[in-house]
C-alpha positions in Angstrom: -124.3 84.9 -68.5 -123.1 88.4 -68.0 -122.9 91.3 -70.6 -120.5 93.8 -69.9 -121.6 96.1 -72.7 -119.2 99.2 -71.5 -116.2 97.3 -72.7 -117.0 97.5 -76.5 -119.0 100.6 -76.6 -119.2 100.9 -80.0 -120.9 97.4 -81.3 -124.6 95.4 -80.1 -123.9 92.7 -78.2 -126.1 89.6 -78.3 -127.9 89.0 -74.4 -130.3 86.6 -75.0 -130.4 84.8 -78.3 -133.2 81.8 -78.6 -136.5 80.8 -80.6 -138.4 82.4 -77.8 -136.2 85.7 -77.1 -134.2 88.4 -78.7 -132.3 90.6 -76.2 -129.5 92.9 -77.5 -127.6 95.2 -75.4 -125.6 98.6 -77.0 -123.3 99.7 -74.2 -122.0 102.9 -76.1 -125.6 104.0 -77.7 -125.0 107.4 -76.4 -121.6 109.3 -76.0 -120.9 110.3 -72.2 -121.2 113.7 -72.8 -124.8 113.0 -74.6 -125.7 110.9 -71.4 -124.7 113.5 -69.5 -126.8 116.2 -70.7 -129.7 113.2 -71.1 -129.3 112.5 -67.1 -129.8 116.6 -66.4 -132.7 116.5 -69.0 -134.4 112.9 -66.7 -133.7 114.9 -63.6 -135.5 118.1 -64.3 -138.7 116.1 -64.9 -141.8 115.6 -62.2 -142.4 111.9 -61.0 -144.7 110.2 -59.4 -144.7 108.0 -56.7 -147.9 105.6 -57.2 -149.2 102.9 -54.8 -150.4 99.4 -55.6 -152.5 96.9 -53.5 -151.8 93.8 -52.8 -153.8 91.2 -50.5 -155.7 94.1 -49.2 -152.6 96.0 -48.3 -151.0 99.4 -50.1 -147.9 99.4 -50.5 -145.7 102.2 -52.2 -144.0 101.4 -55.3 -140.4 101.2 -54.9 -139.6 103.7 -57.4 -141.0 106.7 -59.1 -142.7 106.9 -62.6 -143.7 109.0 -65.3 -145.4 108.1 -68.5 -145.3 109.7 -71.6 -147.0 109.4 -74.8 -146.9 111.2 -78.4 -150.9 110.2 -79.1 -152.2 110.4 -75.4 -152.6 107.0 -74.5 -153.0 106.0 -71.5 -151.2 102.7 -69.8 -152.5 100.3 -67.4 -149.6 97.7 -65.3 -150.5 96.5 -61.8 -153.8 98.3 -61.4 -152.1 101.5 -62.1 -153.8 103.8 -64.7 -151.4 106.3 -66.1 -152.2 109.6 -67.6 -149.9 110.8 -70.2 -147.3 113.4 -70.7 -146.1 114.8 -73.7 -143.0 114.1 -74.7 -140.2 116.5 -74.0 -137.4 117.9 -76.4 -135.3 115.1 -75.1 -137.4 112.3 -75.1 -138.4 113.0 -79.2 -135.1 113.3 -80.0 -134.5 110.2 -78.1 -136.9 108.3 -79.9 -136.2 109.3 -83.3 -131.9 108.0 -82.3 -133.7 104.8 -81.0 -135.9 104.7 -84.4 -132.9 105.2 -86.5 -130.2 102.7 -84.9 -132.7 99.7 -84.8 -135.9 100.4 -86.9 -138.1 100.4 -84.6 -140.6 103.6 -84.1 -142.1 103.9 -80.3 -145.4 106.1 -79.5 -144.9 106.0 -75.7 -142.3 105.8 -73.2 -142.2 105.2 -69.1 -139.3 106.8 -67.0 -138.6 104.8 -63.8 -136.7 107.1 -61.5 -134.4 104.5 -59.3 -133.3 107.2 -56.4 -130.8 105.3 -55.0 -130.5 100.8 -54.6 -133.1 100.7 -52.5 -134.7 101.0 -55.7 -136.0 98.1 -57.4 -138.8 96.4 -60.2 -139.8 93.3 -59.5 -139.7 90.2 -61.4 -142.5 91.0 -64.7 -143.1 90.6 -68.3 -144.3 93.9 -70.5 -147.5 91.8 -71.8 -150.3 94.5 -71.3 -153.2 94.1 -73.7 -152.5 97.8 -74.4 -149.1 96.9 -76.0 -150.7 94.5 -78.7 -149.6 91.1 -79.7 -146.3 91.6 -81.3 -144.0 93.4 -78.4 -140.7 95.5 -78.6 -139.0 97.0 -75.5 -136.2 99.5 -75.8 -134.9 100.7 -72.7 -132.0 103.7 -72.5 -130.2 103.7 -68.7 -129.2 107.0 -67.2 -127.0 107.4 -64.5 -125.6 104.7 -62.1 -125.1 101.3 -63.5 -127.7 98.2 -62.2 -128.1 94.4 -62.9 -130.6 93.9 -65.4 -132.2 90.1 -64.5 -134.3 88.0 -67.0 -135.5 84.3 -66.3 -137.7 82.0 -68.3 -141.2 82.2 -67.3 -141.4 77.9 -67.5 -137.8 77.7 -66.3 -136.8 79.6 -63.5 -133.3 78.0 -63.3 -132.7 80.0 -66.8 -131.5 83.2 -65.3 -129.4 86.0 -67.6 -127.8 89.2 -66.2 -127.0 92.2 -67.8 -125.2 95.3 -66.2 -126.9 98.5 -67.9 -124.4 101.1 -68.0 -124.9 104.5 -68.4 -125.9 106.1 -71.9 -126.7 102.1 -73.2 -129.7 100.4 -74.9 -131.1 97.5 -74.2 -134.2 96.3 -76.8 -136.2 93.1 -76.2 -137.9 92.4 -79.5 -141.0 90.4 -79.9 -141.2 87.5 -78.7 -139.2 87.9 -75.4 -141.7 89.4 -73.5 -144.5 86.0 -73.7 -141.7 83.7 -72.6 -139.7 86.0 -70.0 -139.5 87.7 -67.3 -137.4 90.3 -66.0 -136.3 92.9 -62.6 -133.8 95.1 -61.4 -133.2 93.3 -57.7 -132.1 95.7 -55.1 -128.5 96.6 -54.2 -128.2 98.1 -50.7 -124.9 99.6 -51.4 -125.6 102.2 -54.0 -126.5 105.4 -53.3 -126.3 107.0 -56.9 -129.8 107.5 -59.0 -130.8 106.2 -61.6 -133.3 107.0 -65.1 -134.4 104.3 -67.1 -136.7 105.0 -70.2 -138.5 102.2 -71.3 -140.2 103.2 -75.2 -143.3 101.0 -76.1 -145.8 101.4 -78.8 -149.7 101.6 -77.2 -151.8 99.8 -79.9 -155.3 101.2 -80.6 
């Protein structure tokens, strides 16, 4: 299954609909000209390009981060402790757009910086004690568009993609994130970056 949100920009589509998910997918969240001026915001910001250890091996993280948050909470994926930011004039106002479209309030957000399709996140569930035990992911894409992958975390033959265009939103209400998985799998070909902003609420 496929969602090609850019073709009705103006409506939430339904991605993933089941007793153990709730995926929705707003291709036209922001206007191009709003994207736009979001992308230049994203770009003008410093990232980070962290390291993780695996098998006794570091590897660089094939991406580059930055994490914000409103209360100075720190977040903790992979081994990785990040120190916060505080949100910039773009990030609040996105926030309070993503707060007023689906109800949902978010205290924190992490930037992935995708340089080009070499790119990638691998296959993961947001399930970090830090993010308490009733989860919402909403996610804004800036830039060039990528396949968004989810699979069951029991089923692996359950697979759904999802092309994130620029300017869309993607939320993943509770309880997606206990029973799936998702990624963004390479794609060799593209060259054009990428700024995804992934708003989470860090529990105290």
């Amino acid at each position: 299954m496929e969602a090609q949100g850019e073709l009705f920009p103006d409506q939430w589509l339904d991605v993933l609909k089941a007793s153990d998910a709730d995926v929705s997918y707003f291709g036209g969240f922001l206007a191009r000209e709003e994207a736009d001026r979001a992308f230049a915001a994203a770009a003008r910001e410093q990232y980070v390009q962290e390291s993780i250890t695996i098998h006794g091996r570091t590897h660089d993280v094939p991406r580059l981060t930055m994490w914000y948050s409103e209360d100075g909470s720190t977040y903790t994926y992979s081994g990785i402790a990040m120190q916060p930011r505080s949100f910039p004039p773009f990030v609040r106002e996105m926030n309070a757009r993503i707060a007023r479209e689906t109800g949902l309030y978010f205290n924190s957000v992490l930037i992935n910086f995708y340089r080009d399709g070499n790119d990638k996140v691998g296959w993961h569930s947001d399930d970090e004690k830090e993010l308490g035990d009733e989860i919402h992911i909403a996610s804004v894409s800036l830039g060039i568009e990528r396949v968004f992958r989810m699979r069951h975390r029991n089923d692996h033959s359950r697979v759904v993609d999802c092309t994130l265009g620029h300017g869309s939103l993607l939320v993943m209400r509770d309880p997606t994130q206990l029973h799936w998985e998702h990624c963004l799998p390479p794609r060799k070909r593209i060259a054009e970056p990428r700024y995804n902003l992934t708003f989470r609420t860090i529990r105290p």
